[in-house]
C-alpha positions as CSV (number, residue, x, y, z in Angstrom):
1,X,0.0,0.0,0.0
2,X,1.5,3.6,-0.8
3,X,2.5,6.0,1.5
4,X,1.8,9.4,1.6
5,X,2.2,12.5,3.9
6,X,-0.7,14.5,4.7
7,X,1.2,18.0,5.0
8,X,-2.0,19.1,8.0
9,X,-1.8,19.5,11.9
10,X,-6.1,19.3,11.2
11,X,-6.8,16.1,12.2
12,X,-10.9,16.8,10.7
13,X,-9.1,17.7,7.7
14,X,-7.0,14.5,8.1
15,X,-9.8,12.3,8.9
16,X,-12.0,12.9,5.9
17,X,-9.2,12.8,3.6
18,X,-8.5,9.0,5.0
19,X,-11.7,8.2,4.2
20,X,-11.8,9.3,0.7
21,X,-8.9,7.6,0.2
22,X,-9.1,4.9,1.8
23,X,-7.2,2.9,-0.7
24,X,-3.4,4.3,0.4
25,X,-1.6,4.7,3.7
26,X,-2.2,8.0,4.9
27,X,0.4,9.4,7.3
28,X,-0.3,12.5,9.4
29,X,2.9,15.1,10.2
30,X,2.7,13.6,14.0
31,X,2.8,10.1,12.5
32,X,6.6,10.9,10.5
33,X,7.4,12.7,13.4
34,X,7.5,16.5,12.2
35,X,6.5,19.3,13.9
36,X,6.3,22.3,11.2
37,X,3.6,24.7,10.8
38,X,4.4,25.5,7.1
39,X,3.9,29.8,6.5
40,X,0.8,30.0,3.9
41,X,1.9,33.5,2.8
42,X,1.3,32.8,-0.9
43,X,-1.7,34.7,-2.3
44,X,-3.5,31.5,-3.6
45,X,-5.0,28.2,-2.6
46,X,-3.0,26.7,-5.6
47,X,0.4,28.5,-4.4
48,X,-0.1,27.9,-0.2
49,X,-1.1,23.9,-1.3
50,X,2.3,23.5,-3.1
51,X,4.4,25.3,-0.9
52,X,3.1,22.6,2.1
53,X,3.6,19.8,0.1
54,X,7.0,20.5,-1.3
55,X,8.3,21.5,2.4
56,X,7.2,18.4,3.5
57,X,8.3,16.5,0.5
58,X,11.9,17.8,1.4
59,X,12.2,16.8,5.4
60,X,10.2,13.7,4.8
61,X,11.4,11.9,1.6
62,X,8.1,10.6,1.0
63,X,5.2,11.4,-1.2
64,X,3.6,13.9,-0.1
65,X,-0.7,15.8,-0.2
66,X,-1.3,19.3,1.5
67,X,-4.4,21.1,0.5
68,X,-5.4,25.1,0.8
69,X,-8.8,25.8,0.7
70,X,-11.4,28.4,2.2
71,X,-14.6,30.9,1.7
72,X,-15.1,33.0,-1.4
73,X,-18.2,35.6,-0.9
74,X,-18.5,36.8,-4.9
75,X,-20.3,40.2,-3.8
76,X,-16.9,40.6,-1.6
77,X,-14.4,39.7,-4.6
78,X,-14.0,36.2,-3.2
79,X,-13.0,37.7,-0.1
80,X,-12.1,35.7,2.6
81,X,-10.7,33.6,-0.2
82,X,-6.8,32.6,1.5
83,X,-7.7,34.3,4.3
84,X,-10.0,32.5,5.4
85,X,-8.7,31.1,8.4
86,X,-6.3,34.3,8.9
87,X,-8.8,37.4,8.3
88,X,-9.4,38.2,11.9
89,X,-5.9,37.5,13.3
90,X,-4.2,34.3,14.5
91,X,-5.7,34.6,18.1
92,X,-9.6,34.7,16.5
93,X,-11.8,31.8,16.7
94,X,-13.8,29.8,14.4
95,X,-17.1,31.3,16.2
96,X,-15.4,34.8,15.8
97,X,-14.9,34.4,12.0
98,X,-18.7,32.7,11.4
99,X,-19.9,35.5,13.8
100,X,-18.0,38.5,11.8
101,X,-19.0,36.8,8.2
102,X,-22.6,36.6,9.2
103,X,-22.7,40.0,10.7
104,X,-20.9,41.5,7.5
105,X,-23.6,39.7,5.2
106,X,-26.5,40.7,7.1
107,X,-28.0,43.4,4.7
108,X,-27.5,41.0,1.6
109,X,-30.1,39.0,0.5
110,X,-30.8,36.6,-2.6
111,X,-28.0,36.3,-5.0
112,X,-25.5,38.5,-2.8
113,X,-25.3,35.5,-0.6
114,X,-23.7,33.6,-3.2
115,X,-20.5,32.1,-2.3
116,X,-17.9,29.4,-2.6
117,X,-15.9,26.7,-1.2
118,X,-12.7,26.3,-3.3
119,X,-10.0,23.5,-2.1
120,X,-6.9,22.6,-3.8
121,X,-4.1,20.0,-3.5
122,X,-1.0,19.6,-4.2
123,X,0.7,16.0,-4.5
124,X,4.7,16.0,-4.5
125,X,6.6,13.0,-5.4
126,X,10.2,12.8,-6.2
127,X,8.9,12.4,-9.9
128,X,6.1,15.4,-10.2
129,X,4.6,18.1,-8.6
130,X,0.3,18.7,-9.3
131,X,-2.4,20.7,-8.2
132,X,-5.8,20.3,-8.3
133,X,-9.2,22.3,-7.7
134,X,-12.1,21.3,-6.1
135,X,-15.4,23.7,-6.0
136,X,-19.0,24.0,-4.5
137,X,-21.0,26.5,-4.7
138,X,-23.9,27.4,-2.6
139,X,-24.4,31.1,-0.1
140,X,-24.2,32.0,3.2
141,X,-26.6,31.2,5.3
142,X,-28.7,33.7,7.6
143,X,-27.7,32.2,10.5
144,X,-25.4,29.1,12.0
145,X,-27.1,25.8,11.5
146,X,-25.3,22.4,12.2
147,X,-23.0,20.8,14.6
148,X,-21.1,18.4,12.2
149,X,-17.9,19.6,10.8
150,X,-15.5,22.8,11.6
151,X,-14.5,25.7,9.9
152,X,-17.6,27.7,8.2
153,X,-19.1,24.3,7.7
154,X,-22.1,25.8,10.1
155,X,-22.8,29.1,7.4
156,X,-22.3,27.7,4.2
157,X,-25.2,26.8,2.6
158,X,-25.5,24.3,-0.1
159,X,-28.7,24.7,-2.9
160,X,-30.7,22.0,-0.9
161,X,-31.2,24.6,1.8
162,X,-28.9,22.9,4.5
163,X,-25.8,24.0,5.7
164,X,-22.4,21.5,5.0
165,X,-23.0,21.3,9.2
166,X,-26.1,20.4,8.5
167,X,-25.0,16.8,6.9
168,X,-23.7,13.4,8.1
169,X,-20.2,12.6,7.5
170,X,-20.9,10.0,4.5
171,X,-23.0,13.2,3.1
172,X,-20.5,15.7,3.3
173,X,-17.3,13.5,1.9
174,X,-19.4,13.1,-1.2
175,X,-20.9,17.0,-2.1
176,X,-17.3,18.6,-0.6
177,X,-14.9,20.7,-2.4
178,X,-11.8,18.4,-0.8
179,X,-13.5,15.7,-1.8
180,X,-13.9,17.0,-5.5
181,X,-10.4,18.3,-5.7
182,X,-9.4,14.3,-3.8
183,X,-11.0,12.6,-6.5
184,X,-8.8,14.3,-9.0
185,X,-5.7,13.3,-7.1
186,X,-6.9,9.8,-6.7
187,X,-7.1,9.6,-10.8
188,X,-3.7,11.4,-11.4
189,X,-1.7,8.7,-8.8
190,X,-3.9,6.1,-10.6
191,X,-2.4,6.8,-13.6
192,X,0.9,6.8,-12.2
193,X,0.5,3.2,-11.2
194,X,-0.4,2.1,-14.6
């Protein structure tokens, strides 16, 4: 079974992308025995993915998957967008970011809700480097609904009306972004094998 690195210290993040690919060995950074927080100062998902996986690629050897992903608001220019987990500071909390998102929504209504979940990864190998997107689209929701998930699971809405908090595990690995943006991975090391 292949080895890979997840380049995350998320271990939510880690968990559902074990279960979508369930097929390979899935190592977290406490599981190789690194402790690195990996500076996402590039000013895309695309750019902060690859710059994980590539670090990680170089302490650990070994193949290697990190992801970037977050919350673009189109009447906001796809603001949070790389911010998202970053836009009120590093000491803010998840409830603090959902709080300040719904509050700066509030006078929006219909299609100025509209928003996006965009997720990509990067897979590094000592043969190639690749990057691939993953989107859903749906708005923000009037209020915080849900207690699965983290993140802005609990005030992103998809078009069936409930939030991605809202679902069950098994529903929310097969409608997310990651798992979009997984799927493409799973296809490109698929190929590899061949």
């Amino acid at each position: 079974m292949k080895k890979i690195v997840v380049a995350t210290n998320n271990k939510g993040k880690l968990k559902e992308i074990k279960e979508i690919l369930a097929e390979y060995e899935l190592l977290s950074l406490e599981e190789v025995g690194i402790k690195i927080n990996v500076k996402e100062d590039e000013n895309t998902f695309r750019g902060n993915a690859l710059k994980k996986a590539k670090e990680v690629f170089k302490i650990t050897n070994m193949p290697c998957l990190a992801d970037d992903s977050g919350l673009c608001i189109n009447v906001f220019n796809n603001w949070p967008g790389v911010e998202t987990a970053r836009f009120l500071g590093e000491k803010a909390s998840q409830e603090d970011r959902n709080k300040y998102i719904l509050d700066k929504m509030k006078e929006k209504n219909g299609e100025e809700r509209n928003a996006k979940v965009v997720c990509d990864i990067a897979y590094v190998d000592n043969e190639k480097e690749t990057v691939v997107e993953g989107i859903v689209s749906g708005k923000i929701s009037k209020e915080e609904r849900g207690d699965n998930g983290f993140g802005f699971d609990s005030i992103f809405e998809l078009e069936d009306g409930r939030t991605l908090a809202e679902l069950s595990e098994k529903e929310k690995n097969e409608v997310s972004s990651r798992r979009i943006a997984l799927e493409k991975v799973k296809k490109q090391l698929e190929i590899n094998k061949e």
